[in-house]
ZADO-1210 file (C-alpha; in nm, 4 decimals, padded with zeros to 6 digits):
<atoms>
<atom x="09.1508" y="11.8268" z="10.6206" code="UNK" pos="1"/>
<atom x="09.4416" y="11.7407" z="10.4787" code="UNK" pos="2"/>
<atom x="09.8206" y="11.8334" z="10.5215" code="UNK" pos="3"/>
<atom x="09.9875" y="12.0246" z="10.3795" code="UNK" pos="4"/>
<atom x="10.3614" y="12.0411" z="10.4244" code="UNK" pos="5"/>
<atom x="10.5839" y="11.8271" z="10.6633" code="UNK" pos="6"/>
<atom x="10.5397" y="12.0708" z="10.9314" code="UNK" pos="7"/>
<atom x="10.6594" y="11.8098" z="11.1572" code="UNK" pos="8"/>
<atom x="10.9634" y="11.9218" z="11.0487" code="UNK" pos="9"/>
<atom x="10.8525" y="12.2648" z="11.1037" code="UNK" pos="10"/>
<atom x="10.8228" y="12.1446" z="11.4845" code="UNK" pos="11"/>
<atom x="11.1291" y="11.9594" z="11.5010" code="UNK" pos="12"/>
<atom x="11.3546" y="12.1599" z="11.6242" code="UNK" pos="13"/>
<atom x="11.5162" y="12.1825" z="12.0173" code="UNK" pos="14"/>
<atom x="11.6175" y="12.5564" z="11.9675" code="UNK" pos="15"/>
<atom x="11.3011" y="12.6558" z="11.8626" code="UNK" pos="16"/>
<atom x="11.0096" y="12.7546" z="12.1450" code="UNK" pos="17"/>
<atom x="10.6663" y="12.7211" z="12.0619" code="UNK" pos="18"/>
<atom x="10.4125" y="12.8820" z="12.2368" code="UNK" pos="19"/>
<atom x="10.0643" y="12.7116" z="12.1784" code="UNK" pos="20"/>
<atom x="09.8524" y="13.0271" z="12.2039" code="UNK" pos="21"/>
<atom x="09.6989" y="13.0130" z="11.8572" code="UNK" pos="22"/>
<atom x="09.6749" y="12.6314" z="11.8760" code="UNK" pos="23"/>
<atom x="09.2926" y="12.5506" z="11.8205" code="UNK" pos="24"/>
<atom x="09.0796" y="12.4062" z="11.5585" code="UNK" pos="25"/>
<atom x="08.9657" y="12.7424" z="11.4108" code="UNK" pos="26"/>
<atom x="09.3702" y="12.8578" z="11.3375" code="UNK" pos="27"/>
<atom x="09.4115" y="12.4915" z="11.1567" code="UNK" pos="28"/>
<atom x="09.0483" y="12.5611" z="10.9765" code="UNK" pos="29"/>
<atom x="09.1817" y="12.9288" z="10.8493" code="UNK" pos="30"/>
<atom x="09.5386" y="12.7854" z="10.7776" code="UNK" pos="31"/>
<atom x="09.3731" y="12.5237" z="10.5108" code="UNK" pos="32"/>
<atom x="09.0597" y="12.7738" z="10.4158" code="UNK" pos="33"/>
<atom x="09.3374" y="13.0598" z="10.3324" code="UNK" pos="34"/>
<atom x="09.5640" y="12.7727" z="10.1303" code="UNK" pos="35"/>
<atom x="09.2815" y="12.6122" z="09.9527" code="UNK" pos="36"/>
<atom x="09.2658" y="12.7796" z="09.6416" code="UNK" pos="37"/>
<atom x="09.6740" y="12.7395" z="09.5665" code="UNK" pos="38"/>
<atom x="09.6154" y="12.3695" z="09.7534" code="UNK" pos="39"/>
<atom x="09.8335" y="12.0846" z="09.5222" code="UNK" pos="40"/>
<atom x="09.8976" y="12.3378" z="09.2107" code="UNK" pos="41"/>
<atom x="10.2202" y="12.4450" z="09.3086" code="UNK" pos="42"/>
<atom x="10.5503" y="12.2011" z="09.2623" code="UNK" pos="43"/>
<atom x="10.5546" y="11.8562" z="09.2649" code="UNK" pos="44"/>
<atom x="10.2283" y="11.6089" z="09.2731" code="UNK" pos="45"/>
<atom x="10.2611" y="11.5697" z="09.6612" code="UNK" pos="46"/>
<atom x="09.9403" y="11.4868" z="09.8486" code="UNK" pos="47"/>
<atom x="09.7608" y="11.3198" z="09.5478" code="UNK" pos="48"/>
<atom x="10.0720" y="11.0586" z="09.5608" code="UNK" pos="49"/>
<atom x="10.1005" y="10.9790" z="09.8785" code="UNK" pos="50"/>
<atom x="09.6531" y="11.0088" z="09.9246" code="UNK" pos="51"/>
<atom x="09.6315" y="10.6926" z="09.6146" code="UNK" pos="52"/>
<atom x="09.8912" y="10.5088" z="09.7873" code="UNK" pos="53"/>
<atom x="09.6781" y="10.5075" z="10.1044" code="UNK" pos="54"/>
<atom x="09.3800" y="10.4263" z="09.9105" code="UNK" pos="55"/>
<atom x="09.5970" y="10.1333" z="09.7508" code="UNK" pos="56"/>
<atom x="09.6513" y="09.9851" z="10.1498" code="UNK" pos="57"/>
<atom x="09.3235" y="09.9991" z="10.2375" code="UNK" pos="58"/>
<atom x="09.1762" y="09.7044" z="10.0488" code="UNK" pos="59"/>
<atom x="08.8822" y="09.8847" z="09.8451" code="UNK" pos="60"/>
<atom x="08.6257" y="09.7054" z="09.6677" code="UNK" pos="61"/>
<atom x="08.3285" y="09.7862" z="09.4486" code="UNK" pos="62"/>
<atom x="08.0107" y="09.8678" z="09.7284" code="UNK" pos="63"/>
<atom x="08.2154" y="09.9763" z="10.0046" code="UNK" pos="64"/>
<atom x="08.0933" y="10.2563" z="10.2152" code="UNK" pos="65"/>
<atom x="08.3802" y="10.5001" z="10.3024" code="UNK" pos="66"/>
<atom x="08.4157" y="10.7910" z="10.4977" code="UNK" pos="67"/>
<atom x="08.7503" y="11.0697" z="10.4500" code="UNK" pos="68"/>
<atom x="08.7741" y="11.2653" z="10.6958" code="UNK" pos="69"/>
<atom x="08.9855" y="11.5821" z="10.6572" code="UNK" pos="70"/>
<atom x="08.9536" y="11.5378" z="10.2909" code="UNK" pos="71"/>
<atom x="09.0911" y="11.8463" z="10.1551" code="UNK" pos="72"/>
<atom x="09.0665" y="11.8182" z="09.8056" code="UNK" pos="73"/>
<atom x="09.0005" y="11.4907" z="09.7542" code="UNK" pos="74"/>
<atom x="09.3574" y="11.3455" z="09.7511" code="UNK" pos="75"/>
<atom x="09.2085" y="11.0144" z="09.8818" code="UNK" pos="76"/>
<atom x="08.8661" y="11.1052" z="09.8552" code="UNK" pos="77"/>
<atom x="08.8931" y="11.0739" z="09.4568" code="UNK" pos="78"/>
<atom x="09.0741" y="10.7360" z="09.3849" code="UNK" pos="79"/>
<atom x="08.8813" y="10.5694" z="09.7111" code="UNK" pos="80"/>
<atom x="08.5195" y="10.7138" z="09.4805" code="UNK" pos="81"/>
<atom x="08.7033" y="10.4824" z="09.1701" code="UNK" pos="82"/>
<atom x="08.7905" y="10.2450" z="09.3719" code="UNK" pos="83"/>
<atom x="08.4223" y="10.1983" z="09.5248" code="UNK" pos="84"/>
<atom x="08.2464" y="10.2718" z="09.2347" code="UNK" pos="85"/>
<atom x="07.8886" y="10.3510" z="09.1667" code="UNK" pos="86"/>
<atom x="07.7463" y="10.1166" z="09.3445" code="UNK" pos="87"/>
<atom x="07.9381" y="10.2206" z="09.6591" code="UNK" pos="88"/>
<atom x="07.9272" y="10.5412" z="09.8795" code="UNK" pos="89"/>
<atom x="08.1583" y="10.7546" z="09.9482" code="UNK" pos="90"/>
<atom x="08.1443" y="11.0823" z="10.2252" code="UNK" pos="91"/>
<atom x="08.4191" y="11.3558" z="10.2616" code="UNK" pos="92"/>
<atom x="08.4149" y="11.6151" z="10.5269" code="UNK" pos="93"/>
<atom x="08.6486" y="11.8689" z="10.6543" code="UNK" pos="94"/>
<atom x="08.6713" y="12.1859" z="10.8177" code="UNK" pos="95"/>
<atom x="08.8370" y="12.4463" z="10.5436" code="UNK" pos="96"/>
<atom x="08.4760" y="12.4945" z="10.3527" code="UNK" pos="97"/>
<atom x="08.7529" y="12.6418" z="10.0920" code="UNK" pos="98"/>
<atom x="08.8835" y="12.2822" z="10.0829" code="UNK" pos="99"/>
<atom x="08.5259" y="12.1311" z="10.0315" code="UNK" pos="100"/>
<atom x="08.4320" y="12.4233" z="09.7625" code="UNK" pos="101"/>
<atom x="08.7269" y="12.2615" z="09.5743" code="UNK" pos="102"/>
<atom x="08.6606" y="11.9071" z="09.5971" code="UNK" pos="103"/>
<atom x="08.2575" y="11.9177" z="09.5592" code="UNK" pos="104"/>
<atom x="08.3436" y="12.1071" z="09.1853" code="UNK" pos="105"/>
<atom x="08.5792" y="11.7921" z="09.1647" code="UNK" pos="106"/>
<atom x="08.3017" y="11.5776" z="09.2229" code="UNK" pos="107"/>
<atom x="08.0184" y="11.7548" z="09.0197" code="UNK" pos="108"/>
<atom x="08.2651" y="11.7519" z="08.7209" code="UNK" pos="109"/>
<atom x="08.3102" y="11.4162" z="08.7284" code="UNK" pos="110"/>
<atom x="07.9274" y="11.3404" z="08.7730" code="UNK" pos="111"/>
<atom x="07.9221" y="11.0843" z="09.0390" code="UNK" pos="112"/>
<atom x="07.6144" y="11.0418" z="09.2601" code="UNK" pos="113"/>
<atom x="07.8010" y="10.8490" z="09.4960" code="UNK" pos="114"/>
<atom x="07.9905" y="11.0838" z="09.6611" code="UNK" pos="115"/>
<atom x="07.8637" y="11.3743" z="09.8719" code="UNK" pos="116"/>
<atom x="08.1000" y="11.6236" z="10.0852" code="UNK" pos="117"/>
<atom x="08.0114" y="11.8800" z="10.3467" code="UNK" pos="118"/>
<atom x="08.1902" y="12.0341" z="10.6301" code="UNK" pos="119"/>
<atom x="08.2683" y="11.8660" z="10.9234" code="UNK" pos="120"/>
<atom x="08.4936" y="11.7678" z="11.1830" code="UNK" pos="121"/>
<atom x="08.7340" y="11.5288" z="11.1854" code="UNK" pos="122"/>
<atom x="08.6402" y="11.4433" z="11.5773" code="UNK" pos="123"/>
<atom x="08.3339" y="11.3759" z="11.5498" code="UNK" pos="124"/>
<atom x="08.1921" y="11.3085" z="11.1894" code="UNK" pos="125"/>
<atom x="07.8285" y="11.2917" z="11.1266" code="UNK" pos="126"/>
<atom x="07.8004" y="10.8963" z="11.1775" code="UNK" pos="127"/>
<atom x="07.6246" y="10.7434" z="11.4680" code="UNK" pos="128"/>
<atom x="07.5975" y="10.3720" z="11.3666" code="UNK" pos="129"/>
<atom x="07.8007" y="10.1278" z="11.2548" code="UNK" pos="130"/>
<atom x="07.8027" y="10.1372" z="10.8912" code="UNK" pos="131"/>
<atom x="08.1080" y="10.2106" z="10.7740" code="UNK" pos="132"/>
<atom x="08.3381" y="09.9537" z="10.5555" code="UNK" pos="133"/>
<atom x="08.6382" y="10.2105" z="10.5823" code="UNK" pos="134"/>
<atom x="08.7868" y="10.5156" z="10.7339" code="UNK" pos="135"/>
<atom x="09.0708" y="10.7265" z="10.5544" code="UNK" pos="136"/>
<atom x="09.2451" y="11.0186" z="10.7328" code="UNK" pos="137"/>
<atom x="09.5225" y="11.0925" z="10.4992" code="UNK" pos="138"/>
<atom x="09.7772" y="11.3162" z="10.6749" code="UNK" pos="139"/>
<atom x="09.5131" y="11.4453" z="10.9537" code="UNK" pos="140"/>
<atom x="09.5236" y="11.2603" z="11.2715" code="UNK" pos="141"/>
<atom x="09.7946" y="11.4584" z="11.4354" code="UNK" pos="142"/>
<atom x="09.6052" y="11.7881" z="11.3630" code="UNK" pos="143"/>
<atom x="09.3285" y="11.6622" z="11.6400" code="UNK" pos="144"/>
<atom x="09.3675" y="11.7782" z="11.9983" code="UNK" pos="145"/>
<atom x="09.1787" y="11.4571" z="12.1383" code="UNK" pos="146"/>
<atom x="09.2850" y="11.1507" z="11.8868" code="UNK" pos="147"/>
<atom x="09.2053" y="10.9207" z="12.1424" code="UNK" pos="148"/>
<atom x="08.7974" y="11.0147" z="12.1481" code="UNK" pos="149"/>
<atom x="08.8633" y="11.0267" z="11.7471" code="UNK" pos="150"/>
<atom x="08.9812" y="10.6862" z="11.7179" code="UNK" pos="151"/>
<atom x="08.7160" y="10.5305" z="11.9647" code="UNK" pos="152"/>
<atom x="08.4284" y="10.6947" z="11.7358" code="UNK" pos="153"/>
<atom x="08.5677" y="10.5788" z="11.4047" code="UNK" pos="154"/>
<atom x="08.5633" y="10.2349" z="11.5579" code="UNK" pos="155"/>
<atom x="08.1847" y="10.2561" z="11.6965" code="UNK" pos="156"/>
<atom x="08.0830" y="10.3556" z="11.3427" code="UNK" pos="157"/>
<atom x="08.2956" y="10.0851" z="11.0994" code="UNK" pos="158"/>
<atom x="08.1008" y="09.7621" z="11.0599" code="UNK" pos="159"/>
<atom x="08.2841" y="09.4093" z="11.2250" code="UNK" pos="160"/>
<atom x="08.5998" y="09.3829" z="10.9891" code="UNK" pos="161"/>
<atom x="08.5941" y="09.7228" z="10.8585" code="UNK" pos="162"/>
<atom x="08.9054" y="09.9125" z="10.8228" code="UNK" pos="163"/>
<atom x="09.0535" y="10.2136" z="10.9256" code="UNK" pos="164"/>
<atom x="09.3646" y="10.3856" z="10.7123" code="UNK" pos="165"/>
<atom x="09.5565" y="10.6560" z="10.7835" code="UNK" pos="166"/>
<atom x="09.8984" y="10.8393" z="10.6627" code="UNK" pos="167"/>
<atom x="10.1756" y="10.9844" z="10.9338" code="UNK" pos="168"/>
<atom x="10.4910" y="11.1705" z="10.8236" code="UNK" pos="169"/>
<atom x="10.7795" y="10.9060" z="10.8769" code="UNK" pos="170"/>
<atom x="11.0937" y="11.0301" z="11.0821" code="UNK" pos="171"/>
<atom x="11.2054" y="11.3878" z="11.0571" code="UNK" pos="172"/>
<atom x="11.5006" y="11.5286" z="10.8434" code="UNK" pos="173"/>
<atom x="11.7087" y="11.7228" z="11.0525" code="UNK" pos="174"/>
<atom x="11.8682" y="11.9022" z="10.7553" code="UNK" pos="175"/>
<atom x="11.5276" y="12.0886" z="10.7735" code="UNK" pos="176"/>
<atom x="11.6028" y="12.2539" z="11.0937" code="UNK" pos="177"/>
<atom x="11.7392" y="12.5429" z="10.9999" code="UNK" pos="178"/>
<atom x="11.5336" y="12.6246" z="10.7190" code="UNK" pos="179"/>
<atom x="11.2355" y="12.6783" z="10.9877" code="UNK" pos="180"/>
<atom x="11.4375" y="12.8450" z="11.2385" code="UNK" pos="181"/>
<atom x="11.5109" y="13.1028" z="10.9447" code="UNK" pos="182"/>
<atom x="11.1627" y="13.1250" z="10.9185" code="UNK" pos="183"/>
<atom x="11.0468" y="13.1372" z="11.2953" code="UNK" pos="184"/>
<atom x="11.2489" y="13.3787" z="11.3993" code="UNK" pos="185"/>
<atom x="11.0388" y="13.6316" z="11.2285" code="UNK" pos="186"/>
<atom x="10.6951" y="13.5226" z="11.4210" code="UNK" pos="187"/>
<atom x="10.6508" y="13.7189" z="11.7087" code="UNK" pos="188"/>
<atom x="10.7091" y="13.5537" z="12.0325" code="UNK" pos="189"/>
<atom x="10.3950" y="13.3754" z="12.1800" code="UNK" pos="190"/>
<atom x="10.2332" y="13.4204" z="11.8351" code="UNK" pos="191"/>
<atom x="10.3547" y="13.0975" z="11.6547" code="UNK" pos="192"/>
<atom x="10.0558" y="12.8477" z="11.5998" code="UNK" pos="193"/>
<atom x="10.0444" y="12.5369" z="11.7653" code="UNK" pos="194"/>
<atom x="09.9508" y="12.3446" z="11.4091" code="UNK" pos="195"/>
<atom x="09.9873" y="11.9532" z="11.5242" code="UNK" pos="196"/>
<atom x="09.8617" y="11.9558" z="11.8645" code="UNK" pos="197"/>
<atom x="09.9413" y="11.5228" z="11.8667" code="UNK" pos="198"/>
<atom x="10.2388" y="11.4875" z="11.6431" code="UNK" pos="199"/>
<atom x="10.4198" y="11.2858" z="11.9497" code="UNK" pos="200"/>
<atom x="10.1108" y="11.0622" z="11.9521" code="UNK" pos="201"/>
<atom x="10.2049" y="10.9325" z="11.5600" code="UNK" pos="202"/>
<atom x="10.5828" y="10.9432" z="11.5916" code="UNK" pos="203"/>
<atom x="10.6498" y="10.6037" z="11.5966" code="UNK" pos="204"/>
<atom x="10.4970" y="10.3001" z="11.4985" code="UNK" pos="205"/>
<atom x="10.4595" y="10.1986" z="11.8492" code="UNK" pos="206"/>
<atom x="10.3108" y="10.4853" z="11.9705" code="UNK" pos="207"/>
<atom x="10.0661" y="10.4290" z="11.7504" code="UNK" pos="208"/>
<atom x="09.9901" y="10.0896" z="11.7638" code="UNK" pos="209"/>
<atom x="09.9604" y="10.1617" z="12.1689" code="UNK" pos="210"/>
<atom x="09.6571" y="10.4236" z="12.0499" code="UNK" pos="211"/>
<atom x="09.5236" y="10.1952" z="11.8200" code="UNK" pos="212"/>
<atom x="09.5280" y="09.8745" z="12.0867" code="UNK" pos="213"/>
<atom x="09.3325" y="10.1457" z="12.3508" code="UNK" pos="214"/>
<atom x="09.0612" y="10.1895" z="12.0814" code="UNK" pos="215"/>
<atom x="09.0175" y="09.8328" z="12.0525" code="UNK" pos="216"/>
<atom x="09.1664" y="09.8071" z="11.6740" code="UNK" pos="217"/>
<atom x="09.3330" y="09.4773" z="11.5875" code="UNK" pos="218"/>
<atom x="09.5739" y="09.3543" z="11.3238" code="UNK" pos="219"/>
<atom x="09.7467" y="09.6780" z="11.3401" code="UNK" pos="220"/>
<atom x="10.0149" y="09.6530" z="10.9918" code="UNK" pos="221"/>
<atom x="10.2635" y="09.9869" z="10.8973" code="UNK" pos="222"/>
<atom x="10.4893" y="10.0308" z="10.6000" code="UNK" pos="223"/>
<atom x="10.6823" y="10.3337" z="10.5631" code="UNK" pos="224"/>
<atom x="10.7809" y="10.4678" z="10.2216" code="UNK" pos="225"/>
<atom x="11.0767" y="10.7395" z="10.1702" code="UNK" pos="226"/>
<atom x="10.9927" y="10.9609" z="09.8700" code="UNK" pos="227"/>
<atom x="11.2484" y="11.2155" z="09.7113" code="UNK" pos="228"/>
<atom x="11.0233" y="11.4769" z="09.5970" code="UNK" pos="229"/>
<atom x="11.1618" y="11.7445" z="09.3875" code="UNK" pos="230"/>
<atom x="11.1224" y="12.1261" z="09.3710" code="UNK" pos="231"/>
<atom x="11.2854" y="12.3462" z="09.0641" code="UNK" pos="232"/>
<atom x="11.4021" y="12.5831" z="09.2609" code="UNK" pos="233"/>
<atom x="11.4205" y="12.7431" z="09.6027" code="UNK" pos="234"/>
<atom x="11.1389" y="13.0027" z="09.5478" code="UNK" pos="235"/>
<atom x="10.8928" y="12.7180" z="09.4454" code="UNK" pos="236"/>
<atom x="10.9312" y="12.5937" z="09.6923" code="UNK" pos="237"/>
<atom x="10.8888" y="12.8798" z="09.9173" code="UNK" pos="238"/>
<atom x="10.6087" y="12.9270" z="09.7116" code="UNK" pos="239"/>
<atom x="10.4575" y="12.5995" z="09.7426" code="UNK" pos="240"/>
<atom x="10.5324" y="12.6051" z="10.1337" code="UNK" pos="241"/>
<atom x="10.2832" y="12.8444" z="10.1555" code="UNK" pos="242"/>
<atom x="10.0267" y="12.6643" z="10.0231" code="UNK" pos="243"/>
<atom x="09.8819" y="12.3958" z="10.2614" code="UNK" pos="244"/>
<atom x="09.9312" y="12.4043" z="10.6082" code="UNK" pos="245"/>
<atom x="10.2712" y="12.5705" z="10.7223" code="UNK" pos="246"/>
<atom x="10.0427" y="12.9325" z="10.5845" code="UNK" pos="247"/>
<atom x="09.9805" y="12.9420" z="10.9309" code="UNK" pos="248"/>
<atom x="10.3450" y="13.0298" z="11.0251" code="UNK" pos="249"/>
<atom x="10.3718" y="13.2493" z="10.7511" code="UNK" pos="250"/>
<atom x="10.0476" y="13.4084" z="10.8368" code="UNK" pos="251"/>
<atom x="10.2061" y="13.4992" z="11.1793" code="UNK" pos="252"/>
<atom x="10.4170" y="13.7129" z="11.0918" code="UNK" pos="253"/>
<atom x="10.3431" y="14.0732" z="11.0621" code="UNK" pos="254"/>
<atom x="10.3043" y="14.2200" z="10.6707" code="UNK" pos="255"/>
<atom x="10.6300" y="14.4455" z="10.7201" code="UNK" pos="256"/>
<atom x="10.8695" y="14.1341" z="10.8202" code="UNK" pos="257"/>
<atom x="10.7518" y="13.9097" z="10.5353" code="UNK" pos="258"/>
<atom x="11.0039" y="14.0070" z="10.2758" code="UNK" pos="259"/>
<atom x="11.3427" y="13.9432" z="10.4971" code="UNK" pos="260"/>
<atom x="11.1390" y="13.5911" z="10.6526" code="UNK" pos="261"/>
<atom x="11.1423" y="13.4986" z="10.2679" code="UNK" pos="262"/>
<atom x="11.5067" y="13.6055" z="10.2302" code="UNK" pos="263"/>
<atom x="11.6101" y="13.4553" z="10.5219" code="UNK" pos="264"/>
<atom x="11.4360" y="13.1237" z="10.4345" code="UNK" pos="265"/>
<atom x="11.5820" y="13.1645" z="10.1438" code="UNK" pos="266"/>
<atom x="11.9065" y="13.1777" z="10.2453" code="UNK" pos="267"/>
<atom x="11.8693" y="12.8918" z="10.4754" code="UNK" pos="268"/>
<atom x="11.7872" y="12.6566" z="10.1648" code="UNK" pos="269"/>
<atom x="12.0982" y="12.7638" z="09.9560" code="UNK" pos="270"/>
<atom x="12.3079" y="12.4562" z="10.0634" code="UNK" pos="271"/>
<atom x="12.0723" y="12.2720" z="10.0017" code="UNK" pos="272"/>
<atom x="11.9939" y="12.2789" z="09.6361" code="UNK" pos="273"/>
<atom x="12.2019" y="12.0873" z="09.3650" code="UNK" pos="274"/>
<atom x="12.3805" y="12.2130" z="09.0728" code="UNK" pos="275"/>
<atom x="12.0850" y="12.2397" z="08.8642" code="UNK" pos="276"/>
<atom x="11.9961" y="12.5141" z="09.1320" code="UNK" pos="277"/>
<atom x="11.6941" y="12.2216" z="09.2332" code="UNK" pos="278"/>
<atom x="11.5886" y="12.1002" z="09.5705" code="UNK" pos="279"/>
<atom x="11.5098" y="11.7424" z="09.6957" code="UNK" pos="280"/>
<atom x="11.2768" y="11.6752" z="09.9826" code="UNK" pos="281"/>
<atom x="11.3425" y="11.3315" z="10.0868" code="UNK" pos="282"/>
<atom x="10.9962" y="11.2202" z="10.2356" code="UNK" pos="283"/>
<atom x="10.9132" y="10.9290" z="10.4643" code="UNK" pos="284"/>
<atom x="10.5682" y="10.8585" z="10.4623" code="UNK" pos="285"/>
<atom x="10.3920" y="10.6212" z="10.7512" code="UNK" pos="286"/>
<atom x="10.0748" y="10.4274" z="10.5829" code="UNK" pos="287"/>
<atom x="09.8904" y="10.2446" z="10.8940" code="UNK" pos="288"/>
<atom x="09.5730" y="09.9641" z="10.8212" code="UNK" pos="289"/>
<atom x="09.3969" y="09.8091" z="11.1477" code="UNK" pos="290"/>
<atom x="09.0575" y="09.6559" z="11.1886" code="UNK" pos="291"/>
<atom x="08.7850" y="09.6260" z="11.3568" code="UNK" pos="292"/>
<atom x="08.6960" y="09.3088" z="11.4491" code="UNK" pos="293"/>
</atoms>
């Protein structure tokens, strides 16, 4: 499944407790279920950018035989099908089955017979043999409580020089901070989700070259790319913030406090619009290729 806001930045924050009560693979499933049908059609293009930039590092070629996990919607799914083409093979799976409603019509409309998507998880996808050219996970590894079991299956099932690529959020913004205390201050305490149980893990490029190198992955290459992504206004934002994965927080909090969490959000993101009353996300994005060998 794929991700859905920098919630990173969501998590960033040394004033803010978290209390990991609700943090399990069912809360992240609902989360992306409950955002699927508003998934990428509010704001900017956001994850279809950054999922055919991935696609563009991963060194595609007609007959390949991928695998996506946490596809969502198909932001990498659909331009790694292109890129593979007929005579290739593509699989998507992902927990949200709202998420794989949306991409299979995505599929069907185009007609391709190369592509299939069901549900599945990320942890253990339904591959037992080495067959695999490629592995996308475009902004999903740090959702998985065990990445290190994750990693070691995806490289028992690529083929000798297949490739595994993946997409991290870059460093955090700390101007960000207190837009999400504005907004976590509203969740009841010991009720706010625990939505990237291994965000430490992909911090850093060496922390993840470290969990790469432990899975036995060579030629380990990252390149980082800041994006300024950029909202019309403070309530699309809002709006669009509730539309991938930070729901969850937002579904924490109890119906009657909603309206003064969006006010006070709200409030929080006043200084940071410009005169034309928009707001700019600037947006590093981590792309990471390694091999099997």
């Amino acid at each position: 499944m794929i991700i859905i806001i920098l919630i990173s930045l969501a998590l960033a924050s040394d004033e803010t407790t978290m209390h990991p009560a609700a943090g399990t693979k069912a809360t992240i499933a609902d989360a992306f279920d409950g955002a699927s049908g508003e998934y990428e059609t509010i704001g900017p293009e956001f994850f279809e950018l950054f999922g055919r930039a991935l696609v563009d590092r991963a060194g595609l070629a007609p007959g390949m035989r991928v695998l996506d996990v946490g596809c969502g919607t198909g932001a990498a799914l659909l331009p790694a099908a292109e890129a593979v083409g007929p005579t290739g093979r593509v699989l998507g799976i992902d927990l949200a089955p709202g998420m794989i409603d949306r991409v299979g019509r995505a599929v069907a409309g185009r007609g391709w017979q190369h592509v299939n998507v069901r549900l599945g998880d990320a942890e253990d996808p339904p591959v037992t043999e080495p067959e695999l050219d490629c592995i996308l996970a475009a902004h999903v590894l740090f959702f998985l409580p065990a990445p290190e079991s994750a990693l070691a299956r995806y490289h028992q099932i690529l083929t000798s020089g297949g490739t595994l690529a993946f997409s991290t959020w870059g460093p955090n913004d700390p101007a960000w901070k207190p837009v999400y205390q504005a907004l976590f201050r509203h969740i009841p305490e010991g009720s706010t989700p625990t939505i990237l149980p291994s965000r430490d893990a992909f911090s850093t490029d060496e922390s993840i070259t470290e969990l790469l190198d432990d899975a036995g992955f060579t030629a380990v290459q990252h390149e980082t790319i800041t994006y300024d992504v950029v909202y019309a206004s403070a309530d699309e934002w809002l709006a669009w913030n509730r539309s991938h994965g930070a729901r969850a927080f937002w579904d924490a909090i109890p119906t009657e406090k909603l309206p003064a969490a969006r006010d006070d959000t709200r409030a929080a993101l006043r200084d940071m619009v410009d005169a034309d009353g928009r707001l700019h996300m600037v947006t590093p994005v981590r792309y990471t290729v390694a091999q099997r060998t």
